[in-house]
N, C-alpha and C positions, 0 to 999 in steps of 0.2 A: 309606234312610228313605222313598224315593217309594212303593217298593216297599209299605211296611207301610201308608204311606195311605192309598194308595190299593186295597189289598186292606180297610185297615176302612172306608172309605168306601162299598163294597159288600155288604157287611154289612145287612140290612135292623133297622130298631131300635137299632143299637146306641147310639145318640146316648142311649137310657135308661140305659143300666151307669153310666155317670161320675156320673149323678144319685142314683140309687140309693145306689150307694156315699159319696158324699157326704151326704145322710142319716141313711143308718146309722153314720156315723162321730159326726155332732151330737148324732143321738139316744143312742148308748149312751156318749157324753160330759157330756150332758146326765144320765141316770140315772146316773151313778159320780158324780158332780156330788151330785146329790141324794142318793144316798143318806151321799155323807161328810158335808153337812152336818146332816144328820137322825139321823147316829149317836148311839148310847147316849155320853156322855159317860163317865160314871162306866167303862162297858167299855173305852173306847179310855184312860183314865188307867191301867185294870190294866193292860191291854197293854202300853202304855209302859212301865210300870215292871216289867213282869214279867225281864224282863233284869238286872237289877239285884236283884230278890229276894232274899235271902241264905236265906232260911225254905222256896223251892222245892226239893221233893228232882228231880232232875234224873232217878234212875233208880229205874223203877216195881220195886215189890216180883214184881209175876210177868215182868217182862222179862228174860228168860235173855240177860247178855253174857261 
């Protein structure tokens, strides 16, 4: 493990990656965040319930099985 320190310790910069990445982890936590609260309501009820549909034809008239 000295080994690996001490080769990132020479490293010029690298002390910004862990920042960075940290960051980008809050920030696009942050936007999945927002956008579920800001969902369409009404869409995320179809969704839900589309599982349960008994009225959904499951298979399209032009999909060859």
């Amino acid at each position: 493990m000295k080994i690996v320190s001490h080769t990132l310790e020479q490293i010029a910069g690298i002390e910004i990656y862990p920042i960075i990445s940290l960051l980008l982890f809050f920030i696009f936590f942050i936007v999945v965040g927002f956008m579920v609260l800001t969902a369409d309501k009404e869409h995320m009820e179809e969704m839900k319930n589309l599982p349960l549909d008994k009225h959904t034809d499951l298979h399209d008239e032009n999909h060859l099985t």
